[in-house]
C-alpha positions as CSV (number, residue, x, y, z in Angstrom):
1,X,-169.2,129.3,-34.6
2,X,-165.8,128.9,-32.5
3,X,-164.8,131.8,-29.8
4,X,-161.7,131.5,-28.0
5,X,-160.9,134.3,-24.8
6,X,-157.1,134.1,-23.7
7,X,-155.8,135.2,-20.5
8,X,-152.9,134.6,-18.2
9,X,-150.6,136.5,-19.9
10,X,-148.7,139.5,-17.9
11,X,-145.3,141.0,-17.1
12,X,-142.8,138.2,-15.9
13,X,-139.2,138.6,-14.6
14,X,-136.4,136.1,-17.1
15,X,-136.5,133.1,-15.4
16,X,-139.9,133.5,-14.0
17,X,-143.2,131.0,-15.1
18,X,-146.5,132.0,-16.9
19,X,-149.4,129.7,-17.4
20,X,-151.7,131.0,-20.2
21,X,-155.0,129.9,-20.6
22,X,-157.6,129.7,-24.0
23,X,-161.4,129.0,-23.0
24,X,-163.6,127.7,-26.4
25,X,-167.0,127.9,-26.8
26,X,-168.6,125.8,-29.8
27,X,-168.4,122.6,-30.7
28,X,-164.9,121.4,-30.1
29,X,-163.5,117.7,-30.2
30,X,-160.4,116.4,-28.9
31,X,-159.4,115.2,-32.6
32,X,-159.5,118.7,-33.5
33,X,-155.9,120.6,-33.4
34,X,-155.7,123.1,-30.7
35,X,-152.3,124.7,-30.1
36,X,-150.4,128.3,-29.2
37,X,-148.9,130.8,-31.6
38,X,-146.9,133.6,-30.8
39,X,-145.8,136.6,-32.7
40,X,-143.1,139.2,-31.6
41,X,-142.9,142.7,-33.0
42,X,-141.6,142.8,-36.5
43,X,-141.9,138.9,-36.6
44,X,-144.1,136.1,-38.2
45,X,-146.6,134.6,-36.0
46,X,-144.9,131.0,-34.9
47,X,-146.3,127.8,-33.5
48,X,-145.4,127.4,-30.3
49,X,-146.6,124.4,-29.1
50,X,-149.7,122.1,-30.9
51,X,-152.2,119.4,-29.1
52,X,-154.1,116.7,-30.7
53,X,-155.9,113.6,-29.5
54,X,-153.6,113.7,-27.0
55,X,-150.4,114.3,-28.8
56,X,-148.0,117.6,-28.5
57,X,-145.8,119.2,-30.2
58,X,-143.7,122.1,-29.2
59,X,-141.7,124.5,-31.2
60,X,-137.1,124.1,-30.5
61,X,-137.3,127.4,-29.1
62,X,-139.6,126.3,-25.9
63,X,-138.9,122.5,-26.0
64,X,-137.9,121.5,-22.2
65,X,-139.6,125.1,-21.2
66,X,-143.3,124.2,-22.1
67,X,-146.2,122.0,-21.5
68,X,-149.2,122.3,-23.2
69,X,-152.0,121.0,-21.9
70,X,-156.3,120.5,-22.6
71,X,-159.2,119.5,-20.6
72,X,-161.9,118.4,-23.1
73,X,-164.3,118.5,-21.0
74,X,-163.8,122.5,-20.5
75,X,-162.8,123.0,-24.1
76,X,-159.9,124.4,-22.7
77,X,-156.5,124.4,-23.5
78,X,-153.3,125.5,-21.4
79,X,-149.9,126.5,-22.0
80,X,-147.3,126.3,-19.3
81,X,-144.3,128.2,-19.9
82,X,-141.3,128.1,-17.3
83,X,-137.9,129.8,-17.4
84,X,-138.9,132.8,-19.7
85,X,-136.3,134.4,-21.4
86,X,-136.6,137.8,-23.1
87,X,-137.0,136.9,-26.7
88,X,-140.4,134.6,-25.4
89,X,-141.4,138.4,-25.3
90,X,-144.7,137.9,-27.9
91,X,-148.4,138.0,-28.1
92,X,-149.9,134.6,-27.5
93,X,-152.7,133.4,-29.5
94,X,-154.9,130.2,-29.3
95,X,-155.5,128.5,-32.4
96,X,-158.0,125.8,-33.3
97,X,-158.9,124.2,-36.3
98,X,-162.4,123.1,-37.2
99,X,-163.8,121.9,-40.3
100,X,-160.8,122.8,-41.8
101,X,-161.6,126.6,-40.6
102,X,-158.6,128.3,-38.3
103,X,-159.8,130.1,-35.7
104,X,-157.8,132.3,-33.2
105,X,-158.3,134.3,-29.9
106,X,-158.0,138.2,-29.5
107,X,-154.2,137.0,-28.3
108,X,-152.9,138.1,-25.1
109,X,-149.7,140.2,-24.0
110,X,-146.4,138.1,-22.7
111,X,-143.4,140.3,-21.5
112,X,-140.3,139.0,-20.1
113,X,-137.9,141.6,-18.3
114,X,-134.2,140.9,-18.3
């Protein structure tokens, strides 16, 4: 059984930073895909940035604004976010997939106030 527990998320000014953070429990490898999704009122849940055996990807809408980062040995994984705009306004979920099973966090708030 995988948990993951969010936090970091808040109200942030436009061009302010956030760091979000997503601790796992259960048996996690670094070959396993761990990422952020976000989903914005009346909007599809959207990748936002995805981290595997040590390669990232990042979504065109936060590319040069985000780093995502993991520390295996935590089962953690971070996501950085700098120079928020308004329309980053979202819930932020950690995802992980294991076995083939997705598995997300409870999500946690992100608001960015022009």
């Amino acid at each position: 059984q995988v948990r993951l527990v969010e936090s970091g998320g808040g109200l942030v000014q436009a061009g302010g930073s956030l760091r979000l953070s997503c601790a796992a429990s259960g048996s996690i490898f670094s070959s396993n895909v761990m990422g952020w999704h976000r989903q914005a009122p009346g909007k599809q849940r959207e990748l936002v940035a995805g981290i595997t055996s040590g390669r990232t990807n990042y979504a065109d809408s936060v590319k040069g604004r985000a780093i995502i980062s993991r520390d295996n040995a935590k089962n953690a994984v971070y996501l950085q976010m700098n120079s928020l705009q308004p329309e980053d306004t979202a819930v932020y979920y950690c995802h992980v997939i294991v076995a083939g099973v997705n598995y997300w966090g409870q999500g946690t708030q992100v608001t960015v106030s022009s």
